[in-house]
C-alpha positions in Angstrom: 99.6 104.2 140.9 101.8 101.5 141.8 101.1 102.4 145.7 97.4 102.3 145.2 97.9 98.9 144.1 99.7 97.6 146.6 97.1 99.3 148.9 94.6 97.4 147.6 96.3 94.3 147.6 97.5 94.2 150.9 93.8 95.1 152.4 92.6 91.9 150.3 95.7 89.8 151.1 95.3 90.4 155.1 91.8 90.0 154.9 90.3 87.1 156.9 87.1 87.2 154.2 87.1 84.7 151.8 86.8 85.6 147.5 82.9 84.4 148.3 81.5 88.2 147.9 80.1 88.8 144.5 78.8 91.9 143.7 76.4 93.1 141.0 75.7 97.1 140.2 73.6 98.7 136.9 74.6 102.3 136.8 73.6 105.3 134.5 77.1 106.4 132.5 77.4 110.1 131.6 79.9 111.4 129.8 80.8 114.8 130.2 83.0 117.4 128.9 84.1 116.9 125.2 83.7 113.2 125.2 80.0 114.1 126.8 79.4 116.4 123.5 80.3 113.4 120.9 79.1 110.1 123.0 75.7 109.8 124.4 74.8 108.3 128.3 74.2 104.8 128.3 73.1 102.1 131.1 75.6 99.1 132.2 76.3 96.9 134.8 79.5 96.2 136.5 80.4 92.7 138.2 83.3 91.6 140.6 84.2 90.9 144.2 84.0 93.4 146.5 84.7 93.1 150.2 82.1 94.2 153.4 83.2 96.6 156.1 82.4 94.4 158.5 84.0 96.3 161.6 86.7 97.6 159.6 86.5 101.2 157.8 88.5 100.4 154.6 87.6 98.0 152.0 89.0 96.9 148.6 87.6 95.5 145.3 87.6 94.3 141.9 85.1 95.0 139.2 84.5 94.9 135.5 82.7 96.1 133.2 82.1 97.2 129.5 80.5 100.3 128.1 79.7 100.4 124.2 79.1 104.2 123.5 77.2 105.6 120.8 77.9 108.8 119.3 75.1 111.8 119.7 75.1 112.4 115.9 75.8 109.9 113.0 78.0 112.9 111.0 79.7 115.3 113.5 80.8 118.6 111.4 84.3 119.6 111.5 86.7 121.9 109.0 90.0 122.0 108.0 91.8 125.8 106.5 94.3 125.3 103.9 95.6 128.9 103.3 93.1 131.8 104.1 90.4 128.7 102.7 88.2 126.9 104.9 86.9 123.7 103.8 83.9 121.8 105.0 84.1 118.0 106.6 82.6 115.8 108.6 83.7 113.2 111.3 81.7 109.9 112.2 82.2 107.2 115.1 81.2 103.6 114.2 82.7 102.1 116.9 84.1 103.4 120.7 83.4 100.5 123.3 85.4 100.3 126.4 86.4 97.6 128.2 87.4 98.4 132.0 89.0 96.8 134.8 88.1 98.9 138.3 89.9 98.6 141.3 88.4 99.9 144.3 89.4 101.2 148.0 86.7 102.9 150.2 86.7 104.4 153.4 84.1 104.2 155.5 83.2 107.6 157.3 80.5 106.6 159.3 80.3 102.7 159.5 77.2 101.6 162.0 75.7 97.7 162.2 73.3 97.9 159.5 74.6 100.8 157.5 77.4 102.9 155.9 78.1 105.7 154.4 82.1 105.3 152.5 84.0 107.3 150.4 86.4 105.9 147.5 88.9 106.1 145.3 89.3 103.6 142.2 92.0 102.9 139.3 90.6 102.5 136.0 92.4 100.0 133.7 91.2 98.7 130.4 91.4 99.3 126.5 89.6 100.9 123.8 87.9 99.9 120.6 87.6 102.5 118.3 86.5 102.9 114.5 85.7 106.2 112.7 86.8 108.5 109.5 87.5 112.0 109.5 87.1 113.6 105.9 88.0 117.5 104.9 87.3 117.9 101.2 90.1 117.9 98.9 92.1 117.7 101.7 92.2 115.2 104.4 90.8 111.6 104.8 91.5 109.2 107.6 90.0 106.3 108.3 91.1 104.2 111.9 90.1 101.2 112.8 92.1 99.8 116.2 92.4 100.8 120.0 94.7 101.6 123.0 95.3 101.1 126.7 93.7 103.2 128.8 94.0 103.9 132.7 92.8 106.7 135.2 91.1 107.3 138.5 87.2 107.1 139.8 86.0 108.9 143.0 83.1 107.5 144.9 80.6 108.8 147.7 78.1 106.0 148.5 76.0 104.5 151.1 75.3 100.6 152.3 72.2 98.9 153.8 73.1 95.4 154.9 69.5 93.5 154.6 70.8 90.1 156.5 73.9 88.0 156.2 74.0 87.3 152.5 72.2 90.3 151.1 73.4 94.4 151.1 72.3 97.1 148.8 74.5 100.1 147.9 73.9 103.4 146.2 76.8 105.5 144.9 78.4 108.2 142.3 81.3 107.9 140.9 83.2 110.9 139.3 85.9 109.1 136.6 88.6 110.1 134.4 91.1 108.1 132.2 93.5 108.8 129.4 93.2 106.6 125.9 96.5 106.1 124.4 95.0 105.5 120.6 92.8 107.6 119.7 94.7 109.8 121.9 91.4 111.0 124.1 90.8 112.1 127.9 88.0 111.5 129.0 85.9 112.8 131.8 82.7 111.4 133.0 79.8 110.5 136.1 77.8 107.5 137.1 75.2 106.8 139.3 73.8 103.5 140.6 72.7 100.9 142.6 74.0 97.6 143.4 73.9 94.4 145.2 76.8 92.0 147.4 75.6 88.7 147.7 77.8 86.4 150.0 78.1 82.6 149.4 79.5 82.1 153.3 
């Protein structure tokens, strides 16, 4: 992690572009696996700085971003067994936003004057916000209200149409995975979307 880092820095650090590339996305977020069956999708943005190929094949960038996820049912069934007895329960989420920090290298595969087509690899960073109560009958009851750190990886395929000297559009999908340290969670999901760098220069 600590490599990819420096990576990152480095490309930024030796860059001769100046921090005057903004760069604006809306994306479709779909969770998947377990978190998938508790959280629904949801539609966000992300916004940051992100560099242009401009000759070179590699790229880096910084972006955030903030996803408040909803859960797919407002009472989720679950059961606890004390002795050969099984007893009913029920879990509920009132909270689970996410607040991430993304850090970006891509690759550009095939990099042409007006177009290219990049692969990437990004570290998630961030924390979670979390609120919910978990309730077996006669048995357990726990109600959390707090958050962790989280952190994990994202891996991109996308493509980029520069429209004139200020203006280029992107499309891309991003497959990511993090770890939450409280609620202990991992969590697995896609996005797809469409964004915008603007340059000031």
């Amino acid at each position: 992690m600590r490599t990819f880092l420096k990576i990152i820095f480095f490309t930024l650090l030796t860059s001769n572009i100046a921090f005057s590339q903004i760069m604006i996305r809306g994306f479709n977020y779909r969770p998947t696996g377990e978190f998938g069956s508790v959280m629904k999708p949801l539609f966000s943005a992300e916004i940051g700085y992100q560099q242009p190929f401009e000759g070179d094949r590699v790229r880096g960038g910084f972006l955030f971003t903030f996803l408040q996820m909803k859960p797919r049912m407002d009472v989720f069934p679950v059961y606890g067994i004390v002795g050969t007895t099984v007893l009913p329960g029920e879990q509920s989420f009132q909270k689970y936003n996410l607040g991430l920090l993304l850090c970006d290298l891509d690759f550009a595969f095939v990099n042409k004057e007006k177009y290219t087509i990049y692969t990437g690899l990004g570290l998630i960073m961030g924390g979670a916000n979390v609120e919910y109560e978990y309730n077996i009958q006669t048995a357990v009851y726990e109600s959390y209200s707090g958050g962790g750190i989280l952190a994990g990886f994202r891996f991109r395929l996308g493509a980029e149409y520069i429209i004139n000297d200020y203006i280029a559009l992107n499309l891309n999908a991003n497959r990511n995975v993090f770890l939450v340290t409280e609620p202990r969670a991992l969590a697995w999901a896609n996005d797809y979307g469409i964004g915008m760098r603007y340059s000031f220069d």
